[in-house]
N, C-alpha and C positions, 0 to 999 in steps of 0.2 A: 823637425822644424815646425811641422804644424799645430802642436802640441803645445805650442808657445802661445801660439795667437788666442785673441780672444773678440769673440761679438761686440761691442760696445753698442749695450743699451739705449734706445730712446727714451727720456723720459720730458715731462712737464709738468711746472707747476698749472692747477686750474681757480682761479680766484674762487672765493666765495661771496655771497650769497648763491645757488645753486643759480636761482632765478632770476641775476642780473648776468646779460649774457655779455659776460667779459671773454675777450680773446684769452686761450690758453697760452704759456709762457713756456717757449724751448729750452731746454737745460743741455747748451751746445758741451762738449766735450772740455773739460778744464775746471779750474776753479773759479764757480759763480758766487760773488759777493752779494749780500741784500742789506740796505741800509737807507737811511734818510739821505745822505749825503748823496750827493751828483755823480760823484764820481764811483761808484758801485753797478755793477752789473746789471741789477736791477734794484731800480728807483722805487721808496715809499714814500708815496708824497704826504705824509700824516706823523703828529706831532708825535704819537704813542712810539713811535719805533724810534732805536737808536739811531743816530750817523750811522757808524758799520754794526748791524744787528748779528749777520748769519752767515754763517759760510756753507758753500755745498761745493763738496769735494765728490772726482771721481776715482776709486782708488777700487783696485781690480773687478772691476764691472759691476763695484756695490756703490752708491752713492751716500754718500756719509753727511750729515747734516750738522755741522757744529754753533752753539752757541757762540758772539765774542764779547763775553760780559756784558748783555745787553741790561738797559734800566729796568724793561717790562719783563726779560724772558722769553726764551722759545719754548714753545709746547708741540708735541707728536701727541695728538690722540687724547688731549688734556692731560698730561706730563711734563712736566718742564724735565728739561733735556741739557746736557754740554754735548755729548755727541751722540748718537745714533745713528745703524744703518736704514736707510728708506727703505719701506715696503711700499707694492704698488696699492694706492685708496687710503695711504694715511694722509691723517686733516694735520695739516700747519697751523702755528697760532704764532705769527709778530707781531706783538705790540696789540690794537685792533684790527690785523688784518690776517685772513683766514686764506690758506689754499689747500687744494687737492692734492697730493703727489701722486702722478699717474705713467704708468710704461704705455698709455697708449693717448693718441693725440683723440680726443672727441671730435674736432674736427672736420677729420679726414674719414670719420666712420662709416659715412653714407657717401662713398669716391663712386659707389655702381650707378648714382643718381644721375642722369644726362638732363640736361636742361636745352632749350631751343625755343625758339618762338618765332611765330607765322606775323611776325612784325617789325620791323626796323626799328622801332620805336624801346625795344627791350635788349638788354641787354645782363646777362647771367654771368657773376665776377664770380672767380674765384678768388682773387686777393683782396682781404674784405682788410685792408689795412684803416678805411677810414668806416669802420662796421663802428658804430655807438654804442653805446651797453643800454640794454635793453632788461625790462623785466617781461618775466614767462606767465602764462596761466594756460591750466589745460583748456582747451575750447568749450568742452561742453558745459564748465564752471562758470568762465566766463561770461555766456550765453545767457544763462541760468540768472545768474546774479547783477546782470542788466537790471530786472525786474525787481532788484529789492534795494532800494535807497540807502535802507541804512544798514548796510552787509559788514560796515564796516563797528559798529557802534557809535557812530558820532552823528552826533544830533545837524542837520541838513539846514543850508538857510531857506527861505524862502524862492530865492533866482536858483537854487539848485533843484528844489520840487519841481518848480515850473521848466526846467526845461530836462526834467525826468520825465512829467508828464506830457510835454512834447515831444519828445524822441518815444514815448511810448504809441503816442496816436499814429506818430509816423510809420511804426514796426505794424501793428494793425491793420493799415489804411493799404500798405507795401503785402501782407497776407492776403487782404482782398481782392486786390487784382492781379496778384500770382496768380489766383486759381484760374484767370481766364487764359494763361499765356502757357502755349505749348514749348515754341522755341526757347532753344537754351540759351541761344546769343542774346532773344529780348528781356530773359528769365537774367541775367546778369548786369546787362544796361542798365533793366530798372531799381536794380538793385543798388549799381556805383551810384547812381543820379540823384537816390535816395542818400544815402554817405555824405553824398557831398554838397547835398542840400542838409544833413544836420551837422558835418562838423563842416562850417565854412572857411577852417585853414587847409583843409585838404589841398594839393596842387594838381598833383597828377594820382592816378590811378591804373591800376591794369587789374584782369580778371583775368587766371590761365587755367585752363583743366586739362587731363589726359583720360584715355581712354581705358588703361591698365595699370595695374600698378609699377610694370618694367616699362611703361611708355614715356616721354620726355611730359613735362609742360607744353601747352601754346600757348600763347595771350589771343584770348578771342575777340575781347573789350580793352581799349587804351580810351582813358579819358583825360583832359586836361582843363581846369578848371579857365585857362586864361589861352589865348593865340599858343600851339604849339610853336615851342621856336625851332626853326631850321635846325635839321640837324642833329635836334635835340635826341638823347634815350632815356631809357629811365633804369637805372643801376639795381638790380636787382642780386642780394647778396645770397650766393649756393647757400652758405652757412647759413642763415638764419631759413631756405627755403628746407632745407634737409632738418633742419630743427621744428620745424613747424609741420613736415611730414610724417616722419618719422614717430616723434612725440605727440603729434596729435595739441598742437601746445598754440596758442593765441600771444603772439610778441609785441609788446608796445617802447619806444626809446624811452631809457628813462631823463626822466627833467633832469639835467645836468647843472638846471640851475637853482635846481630845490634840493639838489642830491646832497647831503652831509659831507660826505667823501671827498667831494671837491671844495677843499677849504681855500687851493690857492689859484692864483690865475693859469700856473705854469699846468696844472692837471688839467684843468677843463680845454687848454690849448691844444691838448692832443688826442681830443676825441673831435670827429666830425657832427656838429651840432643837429645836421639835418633830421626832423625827427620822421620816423616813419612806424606805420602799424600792419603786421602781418597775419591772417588769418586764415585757417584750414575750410575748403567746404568739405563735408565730411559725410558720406553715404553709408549710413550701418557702419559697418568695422572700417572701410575704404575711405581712403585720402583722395577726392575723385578731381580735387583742383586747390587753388590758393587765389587770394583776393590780397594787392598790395595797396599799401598806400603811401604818400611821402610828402612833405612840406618843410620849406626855409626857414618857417614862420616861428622863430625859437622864442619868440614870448608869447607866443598863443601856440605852443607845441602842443602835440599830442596827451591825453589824460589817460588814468586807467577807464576812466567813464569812456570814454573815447572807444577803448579797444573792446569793451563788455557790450556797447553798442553795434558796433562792426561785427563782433563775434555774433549776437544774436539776428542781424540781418544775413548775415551766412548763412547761419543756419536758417531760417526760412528760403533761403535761397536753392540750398543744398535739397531740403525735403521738396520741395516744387518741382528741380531737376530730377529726382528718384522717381516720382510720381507720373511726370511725363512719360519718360523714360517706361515704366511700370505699363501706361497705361498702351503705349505706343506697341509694346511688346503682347498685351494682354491683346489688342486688335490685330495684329497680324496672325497670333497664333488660330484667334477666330476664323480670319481670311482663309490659312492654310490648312482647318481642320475641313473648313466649306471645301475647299478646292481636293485635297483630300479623301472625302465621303465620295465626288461626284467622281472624280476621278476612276477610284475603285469600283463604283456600281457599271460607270461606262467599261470600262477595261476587263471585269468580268464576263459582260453581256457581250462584247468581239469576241473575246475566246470561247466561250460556250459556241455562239454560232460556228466561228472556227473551226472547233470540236466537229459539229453536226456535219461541217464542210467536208472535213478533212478523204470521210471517208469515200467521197462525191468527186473530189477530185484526183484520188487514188485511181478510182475509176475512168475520169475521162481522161489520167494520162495512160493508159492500158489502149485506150480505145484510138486516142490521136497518134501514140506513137504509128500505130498500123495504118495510118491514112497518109499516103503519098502527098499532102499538101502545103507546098513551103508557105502560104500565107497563112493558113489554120496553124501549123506549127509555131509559127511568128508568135500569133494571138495568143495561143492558151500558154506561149512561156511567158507574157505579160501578165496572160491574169495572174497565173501561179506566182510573178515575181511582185504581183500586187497582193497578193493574200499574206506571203512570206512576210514582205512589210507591217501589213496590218497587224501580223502577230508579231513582229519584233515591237510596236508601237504598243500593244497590249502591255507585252513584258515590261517593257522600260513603265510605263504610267504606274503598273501594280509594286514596280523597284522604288518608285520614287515615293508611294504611299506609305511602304512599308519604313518604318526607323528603326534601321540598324543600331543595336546599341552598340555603344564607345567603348569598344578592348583598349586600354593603355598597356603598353607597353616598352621599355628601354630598349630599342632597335637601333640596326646601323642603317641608317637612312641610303647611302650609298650604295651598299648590300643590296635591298630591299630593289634599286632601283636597277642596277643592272643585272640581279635575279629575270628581269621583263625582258633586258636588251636583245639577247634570242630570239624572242615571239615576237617583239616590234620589228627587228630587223629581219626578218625572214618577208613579210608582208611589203617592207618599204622597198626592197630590194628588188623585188619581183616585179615594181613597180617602176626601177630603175630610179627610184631616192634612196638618200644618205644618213644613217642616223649617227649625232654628235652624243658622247657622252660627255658634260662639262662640269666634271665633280670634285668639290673642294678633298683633298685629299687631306687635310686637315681635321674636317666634318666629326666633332664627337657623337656621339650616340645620343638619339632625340628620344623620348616620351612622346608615342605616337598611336594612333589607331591602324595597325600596319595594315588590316585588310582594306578598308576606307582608302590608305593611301594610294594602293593596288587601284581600287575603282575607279577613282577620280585620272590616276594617271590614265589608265585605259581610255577614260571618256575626252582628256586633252589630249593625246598621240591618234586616236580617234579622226577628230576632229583635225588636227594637222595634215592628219595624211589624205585628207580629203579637202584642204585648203591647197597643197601642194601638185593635187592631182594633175592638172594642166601644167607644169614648170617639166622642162626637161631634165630639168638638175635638182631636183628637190630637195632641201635637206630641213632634217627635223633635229631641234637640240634639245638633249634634256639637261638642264642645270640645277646644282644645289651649292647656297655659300649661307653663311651666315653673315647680319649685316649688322648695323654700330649699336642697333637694340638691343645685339644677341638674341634677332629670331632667327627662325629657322626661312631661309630661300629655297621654293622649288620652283625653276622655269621650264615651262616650256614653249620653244621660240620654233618657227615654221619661216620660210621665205615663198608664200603662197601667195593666195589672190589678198589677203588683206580682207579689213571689215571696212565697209564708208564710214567718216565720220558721226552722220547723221544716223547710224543705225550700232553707233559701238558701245550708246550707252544703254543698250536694251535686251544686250546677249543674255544679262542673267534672268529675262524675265522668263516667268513660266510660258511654255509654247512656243518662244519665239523663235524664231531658225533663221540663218541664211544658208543656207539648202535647199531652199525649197521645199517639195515633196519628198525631197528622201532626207530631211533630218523632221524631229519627233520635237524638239524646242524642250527638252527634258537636260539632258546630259547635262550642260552648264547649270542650270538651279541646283541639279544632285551635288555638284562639286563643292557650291559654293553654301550649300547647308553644313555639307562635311566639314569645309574648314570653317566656319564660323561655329562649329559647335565644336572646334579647339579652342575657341579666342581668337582664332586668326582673321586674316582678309584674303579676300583675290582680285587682284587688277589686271587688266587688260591694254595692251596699248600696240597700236595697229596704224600703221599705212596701205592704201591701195595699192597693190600691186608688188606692193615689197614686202607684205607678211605682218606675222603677229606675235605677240608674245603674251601669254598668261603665265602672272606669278603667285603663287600658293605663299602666303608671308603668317608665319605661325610660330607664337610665342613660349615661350617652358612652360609647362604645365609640373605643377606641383603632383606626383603622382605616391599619392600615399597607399 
């Protein structure tokens, strides 16, 4: 019976010109007509094609393209054709109008994209039913060729110099006081505010960046040339974002009403007029964000000068964020080499002394144990329990100067984690607490530094088991899921004393402790260097008296 069935292919046509970005056309199962006439499956609205030009037939999962005595002809490949099988990337030619024949929807390419934004104000469609057609340019072209007037060959008038030479003082004047701006948020404001001081149809704007390249979008900037209206969003189409990403490509709407194409009323009716301009910020090889723009204003719409302009203010945008970025990294690294040196010199200079100690207090406990005295016995197991310290404080300072280097490797993370649950649980118990295993049983195998992971975990169950210490019910959970980014989840959650508000944004700093005297203020920095030298983060989130939870959030690493 099964030997009968067959797959029934996807396929579509994809209009031509490459870089008018027309929606692609589904070729649902049956016979799809193509002709001038209304009544065909699909509509040419152009004089060159016949009434009924073209048939495409699905006949046993080939789809077959027939001529129907058309005026102009059908062409496969520059061929004129009566029938043929379609292959997938052959070019169509009716009449004057060109398409792709594709088995795959371009589309739907970029489905792994998530989009989101930290503002009501945005809104991420997928059903780009009223998406305009738009022309493409790679950005860094675009950018480029801002600066040259006549790129095209045609001689410029006079109001077209003058306000090349004013959007160029602008790009200038906009270079010069990036250099003083470190933030990224004022590094983007100044740059929409510029935009919309030279193209004055602009309406609305947003500026989104992410942090990775598996990260969503945010909008960090929404601007509105005029009163936001209640309620308002601003429609932001997946397609033309994953186009602009992906390709690295600068998108402007085309004039619909300078377009050729649209000879009659009935075509330009079913495109949404709204014009809008989209543009990549773009860091070295990385897509690191997008800059939208949008306007009603269909007789002062968007130009390609328009979008060469925007592209080239990106791009100053974009090198100013690197730069920051750069230099923000190049000062900490200083801070940490400082902190680092002094670190190692003190934490040497304990242990040496240590060293000198050790063999001193081998000695006076030979001498106290023989001394009948419960308070002398008391004292010297203080000191002894302060010198222990002082050397576990040494080790840890010299652990944290030392950089371990990065083993990647494809591990079960799950494995990995209850390979420990023995040696945590043996301690907790003793203790009369409960250790949780809460592991996605689903969990594939991560790209990880597994001994790094070992440390860090050691240094969070650590720290639990010494938040829980006072509870009579203690329990410690260790968790791993993956979450809608596809990063990798590791928690570890305590129902302990809790960190106070006021002291929960400081755990990662160097030294800092809530332990007092018997914590070393090291452990959490160590942790949170590890996972940030995956790409990942660590957060923290805590009530008094009800416990805490530290989560390890860490993204695929490409491991070649």
């Amino acid at each position: 019976m099964t030997d009968n069935l067959h797959v029934i292919p996807c396929a579509y046509l994809i209009p031509l010109p490459i870089e008018a970005f027309s929606r692609s056309i589904r070729l649902d199962p049956g016979v799809i007509t193509i002709g001038r006439s209304r009544s065909n499956t699909i509509y040419l609205a152009h004089g060159s094609a016949s009434r009924n030009h073209a048939r495409i037939s699905l006949i046993d999962s080939q789809y077959i393209l027939s001529d129907l005595k058309s005026r102009n002809g059908t062409y496969v490949n520059k061929k004129r054709i009566k029938n043929i099988s379609l292959k997938h990337n052959d070019q169509i030619v009716l009449g004057d109008r060109s398409f792709v024949f594709s088995l795959k929807d371009p589309e739907h390419d970029d489905s792994d994209l998530v989009y989101t934004s930290s503002e009501d104000t945005v809104c991420f469609r997928e059903d780009d039913i009223h998406l305009p057609d738009m022309v493409a340019r790679k950005a860094e072209t675009a950018a480029r060729t801002f600066l040259d007037p006549n790129k095209d060959g045609k001689e410029i008038s006079a109001e077209q110099a003058l306000d090349a030479h004013s959007r160029l003082l602008l790009l200038y004047q906009l270079s010069d006081k990036l250099r003083y701006i470190k933030n990224v948020d004022e590094i983007l404001s100044m740059g929409i505010d510029l935009i919309f001081g030279a193209l004055p149809s602009a309406e609305r704007g947003v500026a989104m960046l992410r942090s990775s390249s598996k990260d969503p979008l945010e909008a960090h900037i929404v601007k509105y040339r005029h009163k936001k209206p209640e309620g308002d969003v601003i429609p932001v189409s997946q397609t033309v974002i994953n186009k602009v990403i992906k390709e690295k490509l600068a998108l402007v709407s085309r004039d619909a009403l300078d377009d050729s194409r649209f000879e009659t009323g009935d075509s330009i009716m079913v495109h949404n007029l709204n014009s809008i301009i989209c543009v990549p910020l773009i860091s070295g090889e990385r897509v690191i964000g997008v800059l939208h723009l949008d306007t009603s204003q269909i007789l002062d719409a968007f130009t390609q000068n328009d979008l060469e302009f925007t592209a080239a203010v990106a791009n100053e945008m974009s090198i100013t964020i690197d730069n920051s970025r750069l230099q923000q990294e190049a000062v900490q690294n200083e801070r940490m080499a400082a902190i680092g040196l002094t670190i190692t010199n003190i934490a040497h200079n304990i242990r040496n002394l240590l060293t000198i100690n050790k063999g001193v207090e081998e000695l006076m406990s030979m001498y106290v144990s023989d001394i009948a005295d419960e308070k002398l016995q008391k004292s010297w197991q203080l000191v002894r329990k302060s010198l222990e310290q002082m050397n576990n404080l040494s080790t840890n300072m010299l652990d944290f100067t030392r950089v371990h280097p990065v083993q990647l490797d494809l591990i079960d993370i799950n494995s990995t984690v209850l390979n420990y649950r023995d040696f945590f649980q043996e301690t907790l118990t003793r203790m009369g607490n409960k250790l949780v295993m809460d592991l996605d049983p689903n969990l594939t195998k991560w790209v990880m530094d597994e001994s790094g992971l070992k440390r860090a975990l050691l240094n969070l169950v650590v720290n639990a088991n010494d938040a829980v210490k006072e509870k009579e019910n203690g329990i410690i959970t260790i968790s791993t899921f993956i979450d809608a980014k596809n990063h990798l989840n590791i928690g570890v959650s305590d129902n302990g004393c809790g960190i106070e508000p006021d002291r929960i944004n400081n755990v990662f700093q160097l030294f800092f402790t809530t332990k007092g005297t018997k914590g070393t203020g090291l452990g959490l920095p160590m942790v949170q260097r590890f996972v940030e030298r995956l790409g990942g983060t660590i957060t923290v989130e805590s009530k008094v008296d009800e416990g805490a939870t530290f989560n390890l959030n860490i993204p695929w690493i490409e491991n070649n």
